[in-house]
C-alpha positions in Angstrom: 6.3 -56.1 54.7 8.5 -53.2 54.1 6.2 -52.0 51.0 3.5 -52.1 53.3 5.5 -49.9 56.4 6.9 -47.6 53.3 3.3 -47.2 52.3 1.6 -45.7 55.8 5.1 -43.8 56.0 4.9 -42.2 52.3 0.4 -41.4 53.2 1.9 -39.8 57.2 4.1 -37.5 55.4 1.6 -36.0 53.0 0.7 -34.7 55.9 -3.3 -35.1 56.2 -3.3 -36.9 59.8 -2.2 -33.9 61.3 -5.6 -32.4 61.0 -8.3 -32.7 63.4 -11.1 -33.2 60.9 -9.3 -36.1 59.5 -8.5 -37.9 63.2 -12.2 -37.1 64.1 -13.3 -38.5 60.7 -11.1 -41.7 61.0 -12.5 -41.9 64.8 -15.8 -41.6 63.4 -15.4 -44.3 60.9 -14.1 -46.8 63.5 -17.1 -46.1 65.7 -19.3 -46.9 62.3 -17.3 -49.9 61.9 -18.1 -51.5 65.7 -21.9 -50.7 65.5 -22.4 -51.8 61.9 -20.4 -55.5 62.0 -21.0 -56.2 65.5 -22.4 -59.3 64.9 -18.9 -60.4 62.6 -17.4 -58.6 65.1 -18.8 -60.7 67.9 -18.8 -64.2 66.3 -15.2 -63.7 65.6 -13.9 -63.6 68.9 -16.4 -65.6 70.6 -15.7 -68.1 68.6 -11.9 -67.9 69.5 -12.4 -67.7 73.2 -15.2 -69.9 73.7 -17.3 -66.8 74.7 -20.8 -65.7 74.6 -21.8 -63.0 73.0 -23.1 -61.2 75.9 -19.9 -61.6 77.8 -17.4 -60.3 74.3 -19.4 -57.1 74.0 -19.3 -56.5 77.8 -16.0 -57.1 77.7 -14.6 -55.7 74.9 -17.4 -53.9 72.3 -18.5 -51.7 75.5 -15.1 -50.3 76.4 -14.1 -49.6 72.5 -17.3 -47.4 71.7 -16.7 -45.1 75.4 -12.9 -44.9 74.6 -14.2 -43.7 71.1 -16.5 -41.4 72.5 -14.9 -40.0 74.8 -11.9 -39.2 72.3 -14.1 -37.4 70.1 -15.3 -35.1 72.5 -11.9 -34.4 74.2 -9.6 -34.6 71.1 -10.1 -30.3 70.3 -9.2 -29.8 73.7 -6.0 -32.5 73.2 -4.8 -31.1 70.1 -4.8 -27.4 71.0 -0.9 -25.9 72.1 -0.8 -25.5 75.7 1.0 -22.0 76.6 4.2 -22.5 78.7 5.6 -20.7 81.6 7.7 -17.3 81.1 10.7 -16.3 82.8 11.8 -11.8 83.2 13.4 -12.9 79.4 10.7 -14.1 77.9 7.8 -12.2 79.2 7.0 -10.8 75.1 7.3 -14.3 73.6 5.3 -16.6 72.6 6.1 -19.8 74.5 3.3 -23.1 74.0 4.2 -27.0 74.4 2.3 -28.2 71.0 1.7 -32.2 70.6 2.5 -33.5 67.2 2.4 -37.1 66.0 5.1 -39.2 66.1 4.7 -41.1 62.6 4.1 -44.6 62.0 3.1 -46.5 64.6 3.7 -50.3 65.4 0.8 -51.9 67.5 1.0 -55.6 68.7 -2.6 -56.8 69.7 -3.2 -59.9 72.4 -5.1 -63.3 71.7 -7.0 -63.0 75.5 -9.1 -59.9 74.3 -8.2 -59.5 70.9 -10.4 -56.5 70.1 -10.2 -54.2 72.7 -6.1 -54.8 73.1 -5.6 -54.2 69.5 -8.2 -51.3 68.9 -7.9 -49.3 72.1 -4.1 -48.3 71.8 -5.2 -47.6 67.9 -8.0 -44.7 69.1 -5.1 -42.9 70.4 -2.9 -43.3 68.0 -5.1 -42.3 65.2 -6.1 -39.8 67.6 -2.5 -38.2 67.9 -2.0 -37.9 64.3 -0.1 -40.9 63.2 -0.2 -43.7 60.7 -0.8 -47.5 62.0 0.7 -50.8 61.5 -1.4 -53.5 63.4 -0.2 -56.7 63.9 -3.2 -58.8 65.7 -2.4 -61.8 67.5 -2.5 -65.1 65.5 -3.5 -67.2 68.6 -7.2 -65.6 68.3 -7.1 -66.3 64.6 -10.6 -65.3 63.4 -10.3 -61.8 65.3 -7.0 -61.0 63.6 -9.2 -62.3 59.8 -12.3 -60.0 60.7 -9.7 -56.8 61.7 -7.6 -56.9 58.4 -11.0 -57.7 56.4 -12.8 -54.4 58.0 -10.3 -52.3 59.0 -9.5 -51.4 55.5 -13.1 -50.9 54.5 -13.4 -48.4 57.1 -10.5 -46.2 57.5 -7.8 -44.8 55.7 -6.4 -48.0 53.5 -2.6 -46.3 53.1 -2.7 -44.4 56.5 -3.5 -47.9 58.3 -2.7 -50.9 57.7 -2.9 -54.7 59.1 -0.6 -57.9 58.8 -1.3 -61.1 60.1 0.9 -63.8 60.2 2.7 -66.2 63.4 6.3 -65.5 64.9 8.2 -65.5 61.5 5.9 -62.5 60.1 5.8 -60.9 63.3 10.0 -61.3 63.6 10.0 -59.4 60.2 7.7 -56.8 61.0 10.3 -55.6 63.5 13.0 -55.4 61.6 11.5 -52.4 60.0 11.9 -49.0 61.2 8.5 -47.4 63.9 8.8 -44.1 65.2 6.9 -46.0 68.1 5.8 -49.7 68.7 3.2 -50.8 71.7 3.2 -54.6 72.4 1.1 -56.5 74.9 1.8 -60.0 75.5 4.6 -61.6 78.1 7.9 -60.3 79.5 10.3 -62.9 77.5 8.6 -61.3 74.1 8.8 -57.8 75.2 12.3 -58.5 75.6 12.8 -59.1 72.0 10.4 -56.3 71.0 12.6 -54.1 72.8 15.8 -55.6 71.6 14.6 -55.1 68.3 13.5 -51.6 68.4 16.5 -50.6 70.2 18.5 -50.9 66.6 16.5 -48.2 65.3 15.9 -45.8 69.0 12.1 -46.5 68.6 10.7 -46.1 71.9 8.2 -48.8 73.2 5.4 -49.1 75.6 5.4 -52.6 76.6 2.0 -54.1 78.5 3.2 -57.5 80.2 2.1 -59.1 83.2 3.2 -60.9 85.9 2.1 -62.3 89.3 -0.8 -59.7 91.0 -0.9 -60.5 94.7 -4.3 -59.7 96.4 -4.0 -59.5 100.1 -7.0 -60.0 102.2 -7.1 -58.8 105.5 -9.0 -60.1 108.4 -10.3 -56.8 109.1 -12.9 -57.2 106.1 -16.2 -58.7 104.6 -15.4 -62.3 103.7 -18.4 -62.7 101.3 -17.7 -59.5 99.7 -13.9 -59.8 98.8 -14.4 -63.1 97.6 -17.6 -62.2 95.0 -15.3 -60.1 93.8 -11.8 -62.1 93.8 -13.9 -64.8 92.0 -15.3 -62.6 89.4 -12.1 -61.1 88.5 -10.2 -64.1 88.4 -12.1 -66.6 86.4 -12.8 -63.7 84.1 -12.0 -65.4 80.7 -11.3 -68.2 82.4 -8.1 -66.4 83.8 -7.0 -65.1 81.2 -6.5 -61.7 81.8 -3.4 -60.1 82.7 -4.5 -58.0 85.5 -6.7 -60.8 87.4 -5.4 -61.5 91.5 -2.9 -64.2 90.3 -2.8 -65.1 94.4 -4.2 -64.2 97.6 -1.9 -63.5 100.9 -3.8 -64.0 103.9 -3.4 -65.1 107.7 -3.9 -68.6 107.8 -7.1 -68.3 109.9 -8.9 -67.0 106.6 -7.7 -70.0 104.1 -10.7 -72.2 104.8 -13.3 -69.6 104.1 -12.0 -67.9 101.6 -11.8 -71.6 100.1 -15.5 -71.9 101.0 -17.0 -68.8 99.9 -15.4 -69.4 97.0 -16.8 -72.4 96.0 -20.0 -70.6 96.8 -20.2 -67.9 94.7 -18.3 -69.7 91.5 -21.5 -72.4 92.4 -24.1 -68.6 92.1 -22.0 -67.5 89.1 -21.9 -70.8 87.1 -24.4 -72.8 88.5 -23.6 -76.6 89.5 -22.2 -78.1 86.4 -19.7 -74.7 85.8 -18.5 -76.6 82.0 -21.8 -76.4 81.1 -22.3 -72.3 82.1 -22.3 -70.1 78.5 -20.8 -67.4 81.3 -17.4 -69.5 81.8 -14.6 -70.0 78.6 -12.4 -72.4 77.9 -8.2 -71.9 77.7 -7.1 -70.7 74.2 -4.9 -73.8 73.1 -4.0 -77.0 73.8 -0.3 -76.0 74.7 -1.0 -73.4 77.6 -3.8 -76.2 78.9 -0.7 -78.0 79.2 1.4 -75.4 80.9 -1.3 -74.6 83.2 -2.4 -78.0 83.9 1.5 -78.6 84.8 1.3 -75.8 87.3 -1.3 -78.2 89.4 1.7 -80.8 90.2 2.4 -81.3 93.4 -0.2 -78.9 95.3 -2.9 -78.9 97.4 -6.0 -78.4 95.5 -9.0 -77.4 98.1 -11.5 -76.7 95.3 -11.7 -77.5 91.5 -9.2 -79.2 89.4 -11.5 -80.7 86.8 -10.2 -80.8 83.5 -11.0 -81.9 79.8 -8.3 -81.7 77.5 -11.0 -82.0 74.4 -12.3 -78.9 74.8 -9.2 -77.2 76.5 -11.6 -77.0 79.8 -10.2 -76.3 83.7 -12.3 -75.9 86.4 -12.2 -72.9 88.8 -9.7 -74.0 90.9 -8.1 -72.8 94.6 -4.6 -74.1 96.2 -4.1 -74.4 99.7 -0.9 -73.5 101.8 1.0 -72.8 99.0 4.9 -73.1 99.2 6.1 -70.2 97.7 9.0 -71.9 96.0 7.0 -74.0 93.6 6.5 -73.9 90.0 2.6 -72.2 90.2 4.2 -69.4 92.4 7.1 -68.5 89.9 5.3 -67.7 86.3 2.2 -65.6 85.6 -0.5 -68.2 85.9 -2.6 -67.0 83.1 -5.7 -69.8 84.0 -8.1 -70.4 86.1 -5.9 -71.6 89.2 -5.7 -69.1 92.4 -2.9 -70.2 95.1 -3.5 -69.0 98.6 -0.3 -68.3 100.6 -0.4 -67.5 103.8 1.4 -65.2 106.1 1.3 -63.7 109.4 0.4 -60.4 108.7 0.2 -57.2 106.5 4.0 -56.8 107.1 4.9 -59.9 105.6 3.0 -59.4 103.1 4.5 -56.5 102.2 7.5 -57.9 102.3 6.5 -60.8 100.2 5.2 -58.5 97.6 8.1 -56.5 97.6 10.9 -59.6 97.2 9.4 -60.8 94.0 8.9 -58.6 90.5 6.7 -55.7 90.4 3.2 -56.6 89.6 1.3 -55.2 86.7 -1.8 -55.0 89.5 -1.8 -55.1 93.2 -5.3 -55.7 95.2 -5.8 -54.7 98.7 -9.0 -56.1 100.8 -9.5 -54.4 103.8 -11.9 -52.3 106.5 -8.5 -50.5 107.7 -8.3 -47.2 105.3 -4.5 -46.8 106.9 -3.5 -50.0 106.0 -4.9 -49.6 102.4 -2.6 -46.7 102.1 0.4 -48.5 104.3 0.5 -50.8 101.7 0.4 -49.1 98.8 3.2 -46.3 100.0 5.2 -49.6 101.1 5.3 -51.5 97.5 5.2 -50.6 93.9 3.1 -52.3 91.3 1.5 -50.6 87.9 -1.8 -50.3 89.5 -3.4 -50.8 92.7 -7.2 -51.4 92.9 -8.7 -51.9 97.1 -11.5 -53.4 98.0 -12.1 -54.8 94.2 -10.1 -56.2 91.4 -9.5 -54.9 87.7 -11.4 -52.0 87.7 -8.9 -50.0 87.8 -8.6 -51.0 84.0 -12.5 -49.5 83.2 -11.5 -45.6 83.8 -10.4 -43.7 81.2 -9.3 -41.1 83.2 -6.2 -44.0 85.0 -3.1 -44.4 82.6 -2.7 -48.4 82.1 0.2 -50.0 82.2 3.2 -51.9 84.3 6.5 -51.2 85.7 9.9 -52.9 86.1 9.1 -56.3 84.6 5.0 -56.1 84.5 5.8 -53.2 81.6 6.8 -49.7 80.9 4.4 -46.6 79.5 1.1 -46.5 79.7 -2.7 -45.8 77.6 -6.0 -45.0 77.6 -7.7 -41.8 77.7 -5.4 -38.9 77.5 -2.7 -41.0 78.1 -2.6 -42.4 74.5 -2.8 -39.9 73.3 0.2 -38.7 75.0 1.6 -41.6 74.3 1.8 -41.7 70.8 2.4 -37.8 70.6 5.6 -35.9 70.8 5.3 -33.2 73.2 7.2 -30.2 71.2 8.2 -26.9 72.6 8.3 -23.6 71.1 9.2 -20.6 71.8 8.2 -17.4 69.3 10.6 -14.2 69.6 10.5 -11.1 67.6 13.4 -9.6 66.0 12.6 -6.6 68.1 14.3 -5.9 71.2 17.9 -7.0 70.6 19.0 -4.8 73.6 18.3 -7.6 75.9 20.5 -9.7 74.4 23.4 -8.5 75.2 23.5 -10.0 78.0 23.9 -13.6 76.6 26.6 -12.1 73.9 30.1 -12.1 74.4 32.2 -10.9 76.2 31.0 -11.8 79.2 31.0 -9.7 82.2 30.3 -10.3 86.4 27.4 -7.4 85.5 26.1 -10.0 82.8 26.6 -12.5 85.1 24.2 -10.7 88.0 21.6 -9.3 85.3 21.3 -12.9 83.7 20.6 -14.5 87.5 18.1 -12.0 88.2 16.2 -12.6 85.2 16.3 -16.6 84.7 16.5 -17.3 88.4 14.5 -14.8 90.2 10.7 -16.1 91.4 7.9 -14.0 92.2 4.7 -14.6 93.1 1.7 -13.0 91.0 1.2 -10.0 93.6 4.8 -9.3 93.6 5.4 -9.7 89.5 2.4 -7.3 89.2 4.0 -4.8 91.6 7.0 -5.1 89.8 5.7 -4.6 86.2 3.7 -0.9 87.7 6.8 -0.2 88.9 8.9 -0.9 85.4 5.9 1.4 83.9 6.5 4.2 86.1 10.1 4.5 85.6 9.6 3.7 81.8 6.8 6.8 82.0 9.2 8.9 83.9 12.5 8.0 81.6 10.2 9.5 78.4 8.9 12.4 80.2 12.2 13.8 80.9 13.7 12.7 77.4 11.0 14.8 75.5 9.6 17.3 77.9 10.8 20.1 76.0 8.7 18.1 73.3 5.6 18.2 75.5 6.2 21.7 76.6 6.1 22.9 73.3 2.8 20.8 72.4 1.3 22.1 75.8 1.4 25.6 74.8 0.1 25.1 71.2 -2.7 23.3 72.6 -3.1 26.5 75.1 -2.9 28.9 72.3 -5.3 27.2 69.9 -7.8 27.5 72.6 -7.4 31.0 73.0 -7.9 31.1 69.5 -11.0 29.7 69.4 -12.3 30.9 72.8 -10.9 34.7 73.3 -11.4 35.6 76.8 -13.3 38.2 77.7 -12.8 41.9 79.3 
């Protein structure tokens, strides 16, 4: 394990990754990768998540290749210094913010979408410069085989590398020393990340989860919100972080949303839903268990069927939910969706804002004012209205949680940013050391004055362009009067070669 972390360190600092032809060839190379083992690509993780083929490259293979594209377009743009605001001190320097890499990167995939949670944060990491260590999850076992089988046949074999392995591999992976480490999974092992990366100062970005409320308000189109609500939640079969873990409604709205519900998962899945190639199965027998645990004691108004064979649960829908019970207190992570009701937006808003922050918070409403009432009034790490998780499709939204859902954020620019260290310069000559003075000792209440005018003084454009004629004048005038006996002299030569040349007349 060290060897390996020692080996991608030793290939960062010879220093290749810092050029853009390499990053753009390396980009390149992964691109190659997805479109010439697709098919390995795709068997793998379907066969891990009981998922169609259809539904893995929607899901995963599309959002790759237009992350990938996209980066190679904008990465020129990315890598180039950005020039930095002057002050009256400054105005001859050279001042520019210029992104460099950070080193060697730790990235910790997810078993729910192995591919696109492992890959994704790796575009911008190899697109900022640095060198990789990827730990795929060992829950989605034949992903994390087909990644450390290709990856190395693809790109850089000492610039990138991948180690498989369960808890105890994982455990020593993060004793070693990252320059930065991105981990998605749960909040009670991004605790330990985060402990462990603490030793060393390596800064994290941590994609959890948590409980995403979707409030439906009765000022909306029923067969609309719940199309989408049902898409979005038995995505994966609920197994996505960012799906509407519960809906808040009044209590008018419980028995059709229950009803439309059953309607649409009957028009997405057809009558026998374990039979639908469109609807997966829970990864492992042990979170079957957890989730089927999370059934006890409630009020099931649609679903419930299970097979503990083939790790199967139905889609499923709670009524009146107490919010003290065991399904309302951990991120559901299945295909169960509680409905709690409350009076009205207020309380929900209150609700919302006496548990965790969300990684996701859905809003399903007519009223424009209270779509932006309630996202002014609570805090969550995204906020999607009138739909669910697609927030999570635009490059051009950072990703990622806050409080317990997470910290930092990717995709896009942001990882880029992410994995880069934003570094300022500033480039002075050696000329012009009269200036100075005022910053060397002793001091003086003159120095005091002059330094305030020229670090804390602001003018606009018009008036620093008035301001900089006005320097020139009195510059102009200051070297006329020191050498006007200079141009006098000059002035009459020049008169007397004319003469010379042109003799006037009688």
């Amino acid at each position: 394990m060290e060897h390996q972390v020692q080996r991608a360190r030793n290939a960062f600092r010879s220093g290749r990754s810092r050029s853009l032809r390499f990053r753009l060839q390396q980009l390149e190379a992964l691109r190659r990768m997805v479109q010439e083992r697709e098919k390995d690509i795709l068997a793998a993780i379907s066969s891990d998540l009981s998922k169609s083929e259809l539904n893995v490259y929607s899901h995963e293979i599309i959002t790759i290749l237009g992350e990938i594209d996209l980066v190679l377009e904008k990465l020129p743009e990315w890598v180039t210094a950005q020039p930095g605001k002057k002050n009256l001190l400054t105005l001859l320097d050279e001042v520019f913010v210029q992104p460099e890499p950070l080193g060697v990167v730790l990235i910790i995939g997810a078993w729910n979408y192995p591919f696109v949670l492992t890959i994704q944060p790796l575009i911008g990491a190899i697109a900022a410069g640095n060198a990789v260590i990827i730990k795929p999850s060992e829950l989605s076992e034949n992903t994390a085989k087909i990644l450390a089988k290709l990856l190395p046949q693809y790109l850089d074999q000492d610039m990138y590398g991948v180690v498989n392995g369960g808890v105890a591999e994982t455990t020593e992976l993060l004793k070693q020393r990252f320059d930065h480490i991105l981990y998605t999974g749960n909040s009670a092992v991004g605790k330990i990340v985060m402990e462990a990366a603490s030793k060393h100062l390596t800064p994290v970005t941590l994609e959890l989860g948590g409980k995403s409320p979707c409030y439906i308000d009765k000022d909306c189109d029923l067969d609309v919100a719940c199309r989408r609500i049902t898409w979005g939640k038995y995505l994966n079969c609920g197994q996505t972080c960012i799906a509407p873990d519960y809906v808040l409604c009044e209590p008018s709205l419980q028995n059709q949303i229950v009803q439309k519900i059953k309607e649409t998962v009957k028009e997405f899945y057809g009558e026998n839903v374990k039979e639908s190639p469109d609807y997966e199965r829970i990864i492992n027998l042990r979170h079957f268990k957890r989730i089927l645990s999370l059934l006890e004691g409630q009020k099931i108004a649609f679903g419930g069927d299970t097979d503990e064979a083939t790790c199967y649960i139905a889609p499923t829908v709670l009524t009146d939910v107490d919010p003290e019970t065991k399904v309302m207190k951990e991120e559901i992570f299945g295909p169960i969706l509680p409905i709690v009701p409350v009076k009205n937006a207020d309380e929900a808003i209150t609700f919302i804002n006496e548990r965790e922050k969300p990684l996701a918070l859905y809003i399903f409403s007519r009223d424009n004012k209270l779509v932006r009432r309630m996202i002014d009034s609570t805090s969550s790490g995204g906020v999607t209205a009138n739909d669910v998780i697609m927030h999570f499709t635009l490059s051009s939204l950072p990703f990622g949680g806050v409080g317990l859902s997470g910290m930092g954020a990717y995709h896009g620019k942001y990882s880029f940013d992410t994995f880069s260290h934003q570094r300022p310069c500033l480039l002075k000559s050696l000329k012009g050391e009269g200036a100075n003075k005022l910053r060397y000792p002793p001091n003086s209440q003159s120095k005091v004055d002059w330094t305030k005018f020229f670090l804390l003084k602001r003018f606009n454009k018009g008036k620093l362009g008035l301001l900089f004629l006005a320097f020139l004048g009195i510059l102009t005038a200051v070297l006329v009067k020191k050498h006007r006996a200079e141009l006098r002299r000059k002035a009459l030569l020049v008169f007397l070669a004319i003469r010379t040349v042109f003799p006037v007349s009688k």
